[in-house]
C-alpha positions in Angstrom: 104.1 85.2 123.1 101.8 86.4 120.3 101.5 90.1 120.0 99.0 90.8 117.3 95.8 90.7 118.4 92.4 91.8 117.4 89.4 92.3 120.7 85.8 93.1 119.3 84.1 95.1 122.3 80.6 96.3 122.3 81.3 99.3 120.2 85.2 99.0 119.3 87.7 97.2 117.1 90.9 97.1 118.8 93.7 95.5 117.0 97.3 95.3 118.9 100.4 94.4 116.9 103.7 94.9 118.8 103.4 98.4 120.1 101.3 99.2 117.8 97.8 99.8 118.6 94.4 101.3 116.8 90.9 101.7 118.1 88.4 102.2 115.7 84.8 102.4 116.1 82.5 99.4 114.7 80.0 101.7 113.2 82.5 103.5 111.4 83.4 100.7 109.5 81.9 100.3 105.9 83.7 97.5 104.8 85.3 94.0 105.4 86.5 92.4 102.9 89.4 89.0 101.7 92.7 90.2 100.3 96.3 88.9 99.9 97.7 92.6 99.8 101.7 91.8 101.0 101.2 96.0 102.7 102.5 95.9 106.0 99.9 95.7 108.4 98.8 94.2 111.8 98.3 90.6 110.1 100.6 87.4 110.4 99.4 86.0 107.3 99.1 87.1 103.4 95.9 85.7 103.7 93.8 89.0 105.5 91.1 91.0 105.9 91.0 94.6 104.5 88.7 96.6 106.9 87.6 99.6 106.0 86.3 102.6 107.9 85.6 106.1 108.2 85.8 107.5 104.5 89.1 106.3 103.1 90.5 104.2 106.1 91.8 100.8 105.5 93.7 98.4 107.6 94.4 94.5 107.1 94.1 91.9 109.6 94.2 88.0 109.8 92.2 86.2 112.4 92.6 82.7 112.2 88.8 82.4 112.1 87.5 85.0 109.7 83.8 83.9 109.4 83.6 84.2 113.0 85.4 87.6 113.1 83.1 89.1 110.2 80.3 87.6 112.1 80.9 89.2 115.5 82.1 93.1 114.1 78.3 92.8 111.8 76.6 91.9 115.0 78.0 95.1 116.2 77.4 96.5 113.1 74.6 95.0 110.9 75.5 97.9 108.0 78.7 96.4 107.0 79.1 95.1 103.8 80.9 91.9 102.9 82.7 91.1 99.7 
């Protein structure tokens, strides 16, 4: 059973890995952006996502579809830039 997970809810990010679990708000973040930082993190693969949020927050993630995962968090958030 996979544990990591990542759930996009009308005004949340919630991202579950093991017992591990944040909430963040979508419009706090500022940021999404690729990366193949080896930091521990809630992602399965060394290809991620840095997310960043609130004013020096940063966490990486992997969806297995990450157009689709930028796409829903800016429909949440229009203001988040991409890069």
């Amino acid at each position: 059973m996979r544990t990591t997970h990542y759930t996009i809810t009308q005004t949340h990010l919630l991202v579950r890995c093991g017992p591990w679990r944040v909430q963040m708000p979508v419009d706090s973040i500022t940021r999404v952006e690729p990366t193949h930082n080896p930091m521990s993190s809630a992602a399965l693969s060394l290809d991620r996502l840095a997310i960043h949020y609130n004013r020096y927050d940063e966490i990486l993630v992997s969806p297995r579809d990450k157009a689709n995962f930028i796409e829903a968090l800016r429909q949440v958030n229009p203001q988040i830039q991409v890069g």
